[in-house]
C-alpha positions in Angstrom: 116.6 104.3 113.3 112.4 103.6 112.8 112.9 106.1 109.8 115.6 104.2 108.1 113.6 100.6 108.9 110.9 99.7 105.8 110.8 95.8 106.3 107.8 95.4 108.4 105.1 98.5 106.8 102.4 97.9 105.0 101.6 100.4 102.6 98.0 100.5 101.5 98.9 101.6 97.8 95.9 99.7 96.3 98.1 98.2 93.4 96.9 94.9 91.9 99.5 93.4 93.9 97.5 94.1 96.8 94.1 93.1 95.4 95.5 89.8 95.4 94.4 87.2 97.4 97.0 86.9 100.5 97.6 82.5 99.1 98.3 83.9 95.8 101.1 86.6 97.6 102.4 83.9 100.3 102.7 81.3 97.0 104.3 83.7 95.1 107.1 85.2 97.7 107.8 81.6 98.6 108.3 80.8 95.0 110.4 83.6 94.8 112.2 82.4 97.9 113.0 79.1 96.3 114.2 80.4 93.0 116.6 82.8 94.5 118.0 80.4 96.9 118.3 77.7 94.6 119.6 78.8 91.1 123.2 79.2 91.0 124.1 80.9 87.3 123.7 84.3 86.6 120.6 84.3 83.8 118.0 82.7 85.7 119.2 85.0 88.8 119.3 87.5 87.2 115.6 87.0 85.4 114.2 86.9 89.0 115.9 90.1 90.5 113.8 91.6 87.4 110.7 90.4 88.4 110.9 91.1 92.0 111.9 94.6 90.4 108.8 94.6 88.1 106.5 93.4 90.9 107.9 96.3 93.5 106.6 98.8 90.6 103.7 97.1 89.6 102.8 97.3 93.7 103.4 101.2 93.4 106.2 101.4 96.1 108.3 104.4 95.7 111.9 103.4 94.0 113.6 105.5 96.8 111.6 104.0 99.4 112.1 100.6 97.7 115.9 101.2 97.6 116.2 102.5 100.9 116.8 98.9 102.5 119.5 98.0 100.1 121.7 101.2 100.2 121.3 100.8 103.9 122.8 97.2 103.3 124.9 98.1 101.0 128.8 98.0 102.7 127.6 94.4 104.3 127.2 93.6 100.7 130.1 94.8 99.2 132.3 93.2 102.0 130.6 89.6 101.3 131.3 90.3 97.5 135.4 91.3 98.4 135.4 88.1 100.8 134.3 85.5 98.2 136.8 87.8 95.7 139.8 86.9 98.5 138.8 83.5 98.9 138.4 82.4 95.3 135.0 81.3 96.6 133.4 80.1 93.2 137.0 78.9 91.6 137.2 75.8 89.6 139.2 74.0 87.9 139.9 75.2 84.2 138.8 78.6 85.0 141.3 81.1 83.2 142.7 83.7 85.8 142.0 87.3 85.0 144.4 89.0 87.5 146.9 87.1 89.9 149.0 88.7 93.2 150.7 86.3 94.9 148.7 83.5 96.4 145.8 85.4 95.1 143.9 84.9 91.7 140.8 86.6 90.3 139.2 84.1 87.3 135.9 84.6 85.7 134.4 81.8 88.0 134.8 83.9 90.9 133.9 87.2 89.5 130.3 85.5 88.4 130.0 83.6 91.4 130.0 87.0 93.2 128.1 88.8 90.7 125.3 85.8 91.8 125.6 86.4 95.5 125.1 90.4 95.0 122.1 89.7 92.8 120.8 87.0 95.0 121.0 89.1 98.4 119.5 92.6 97.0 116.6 90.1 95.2 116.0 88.3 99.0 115.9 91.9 100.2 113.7 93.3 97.8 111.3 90.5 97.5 111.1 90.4 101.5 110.3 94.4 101.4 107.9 93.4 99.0 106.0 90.9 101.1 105.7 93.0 103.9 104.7 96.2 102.4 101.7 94.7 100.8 101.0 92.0 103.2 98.5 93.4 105.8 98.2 91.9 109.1 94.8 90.3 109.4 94.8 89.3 105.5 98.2 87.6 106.0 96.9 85.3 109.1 93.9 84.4 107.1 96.4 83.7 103.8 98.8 82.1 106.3 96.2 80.2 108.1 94.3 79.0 105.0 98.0 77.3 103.4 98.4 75.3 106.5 94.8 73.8 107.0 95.3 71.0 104.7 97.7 69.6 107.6 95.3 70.0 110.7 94.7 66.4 110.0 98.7 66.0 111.3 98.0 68.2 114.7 99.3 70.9 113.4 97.9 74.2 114.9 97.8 76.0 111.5 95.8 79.1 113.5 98.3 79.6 116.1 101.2 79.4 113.9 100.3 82.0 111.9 99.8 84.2 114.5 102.6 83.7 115.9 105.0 84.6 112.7 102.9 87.6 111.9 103.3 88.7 115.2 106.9 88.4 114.9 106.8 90.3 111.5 104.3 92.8 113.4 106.7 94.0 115.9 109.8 94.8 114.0 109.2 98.0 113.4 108.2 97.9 117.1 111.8 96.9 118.8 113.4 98.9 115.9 111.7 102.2 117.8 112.3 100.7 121.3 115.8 100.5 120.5 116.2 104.1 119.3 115.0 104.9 122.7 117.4 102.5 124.7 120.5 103.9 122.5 119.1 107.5 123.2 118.9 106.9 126.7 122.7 105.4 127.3 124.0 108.5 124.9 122.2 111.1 127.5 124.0 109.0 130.3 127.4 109.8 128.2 127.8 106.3 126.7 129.4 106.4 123.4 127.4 103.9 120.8 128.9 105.2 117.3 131.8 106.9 115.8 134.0 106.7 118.4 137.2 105.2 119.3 138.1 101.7 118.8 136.8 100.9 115.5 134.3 98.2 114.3 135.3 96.2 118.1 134.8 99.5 119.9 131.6 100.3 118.6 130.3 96.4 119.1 131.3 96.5 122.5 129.7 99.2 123.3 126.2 98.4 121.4 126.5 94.9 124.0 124.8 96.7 127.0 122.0 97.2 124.8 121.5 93.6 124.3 119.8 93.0 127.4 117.5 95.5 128.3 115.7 94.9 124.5 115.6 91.7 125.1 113.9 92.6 128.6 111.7 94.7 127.0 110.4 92.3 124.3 109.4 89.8 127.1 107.8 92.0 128.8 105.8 93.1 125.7 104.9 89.4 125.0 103.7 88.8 128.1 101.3 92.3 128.2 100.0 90.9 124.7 99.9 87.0 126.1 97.2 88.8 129.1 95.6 90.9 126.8 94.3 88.0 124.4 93.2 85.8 127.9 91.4 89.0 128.7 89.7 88.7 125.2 88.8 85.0 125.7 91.5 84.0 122.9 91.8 80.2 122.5 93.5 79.4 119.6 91.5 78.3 115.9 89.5 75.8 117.2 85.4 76.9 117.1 86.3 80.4 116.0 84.0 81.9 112.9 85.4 84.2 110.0 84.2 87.1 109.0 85.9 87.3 105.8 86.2 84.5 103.5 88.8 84.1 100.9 87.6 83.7 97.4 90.4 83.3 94.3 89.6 85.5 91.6 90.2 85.6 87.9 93.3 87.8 88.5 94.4 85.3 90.9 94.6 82.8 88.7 96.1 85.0 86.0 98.9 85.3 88.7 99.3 81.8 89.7 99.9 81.3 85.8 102.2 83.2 85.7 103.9 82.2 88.2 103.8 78.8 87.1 105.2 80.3 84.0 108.1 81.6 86.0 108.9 78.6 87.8 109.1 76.5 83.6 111.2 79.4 82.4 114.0 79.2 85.9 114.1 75.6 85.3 114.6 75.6 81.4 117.6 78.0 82.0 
């Protein structure tokens, strides 16, 4: 399972993407984010699936690598896309029906409205990939940390917070390989986990004992990484010093341009 899992790794390509200063990436994926979540025809989703395909190249990742996520995702998506088909989700009044069976009618409305959710989930995808593979871990609490000090003034604890979520992103690939081990373990006591009878229901019900003891094992790992910072005198943001200081550069504000750009051109269309 850890083999198939790429959400999560950094990989230190040294693209321009990850010369960037870790505000201009956190702006930029939340930007994304936003567009993607928020357009609903087909050209402006469409113009950001392309970028988030032209910043994954730019950053150097490997297209199999890159794609690895989304063929592994790939029957979830193609049962969403035949569910909104079914359901007419999309449908409006005036649209011209295409094929009709019964109750059932395929228009154009639907058809684009699930072209949009197929382009809108492999760009989320992507774009989260993306993030994660050229996010490293200290850079990202200083980027994460940096975007929430203007609201200290509120009582927010902008240090903690961001230690907290890139701990979370931190450890995925960590319960990914700790459950590999749990579902190795039941199979050696003869427990049956995949591929065998009882379909889809079968094969939940018997991935359910594994709920627990992963969810057993991630407290306990919290609470061996709660010690280990009290053992390092860890108390929060407040009084501590940085070593490293972010500075924008030029190419951070070429980015921020163009991103700026990006955001006029989704609205326009």
């Amino acid at each position: 399972m850890i083999s198939y899992l790429t959400t999560g790794q950094v990989l230190p390509t040294g693209s321009p993407i990850h010369r960037l200063d870790p505000r201009t990436r956190l702006l930029g994926f939340l930007v994304l984010l936003i567009a993607f979540i928020s357009t609903s025809h087909v050209v402006p989703t469409f113009l950001a699936l392309m970028t988030v395909m032209g910043l994954v190249a730019l950053a150097r990742i490997p297209p199999r690598y890159a794609l690895k996520s989304l063929w592994l995702l790939l029957p979830w998506l193609i049962v969403i896309v035949l569910v909104q088909i079914t359901l007419g989700v999309g449908n409006a009044p005036g649209c011209r029906p295409l094929l009709a069976w019964g109750p059932l009618q395929l228009t154009a409305c639907t058809l684009r409205s699930a072209l949009i959710t197929l382009m809108r989930f492999a760009g989320l995808v992507l774009l989260i990939g993306l993030f994660t593979w050229t996010s490293p871990i200290p850079s990202l609490v200083r980027g994460l940390e940096a975007l929430a000090s203007p609201l200290a003034w509120t009582g927010l604890p902008a240090h903690e917070l961001a230690l907290v979520g890139v701990i979370a992103v931190r450890f995925i690939p960590t319960m990914a390989l700790e459950f590999e081990r749990l579902q190795k373990a039941q199979r050696a006591r003869g427990a049956d986990l995949g591929g065998g009878r009882g379909g889809f229901l079968g094969r939940v019900r018997n991935t359910l004992p594994l709920i627990v003891p992963i969810f057993v094992l991630a407290l306990q790992r919290a609470e061996r990484l709660a010690e280990a910072m009290e053992a390092r005198a860890y108390s929060g943001g407040r009084g501590r010093g940085r070593y490293a200081r972010l500075h924008l550069r030029q190419a951070d504000w070429l980015a921020l341009g163009l991103l700026a750009l990006f955001v006029l051109i989704i609205l326009w269309t």
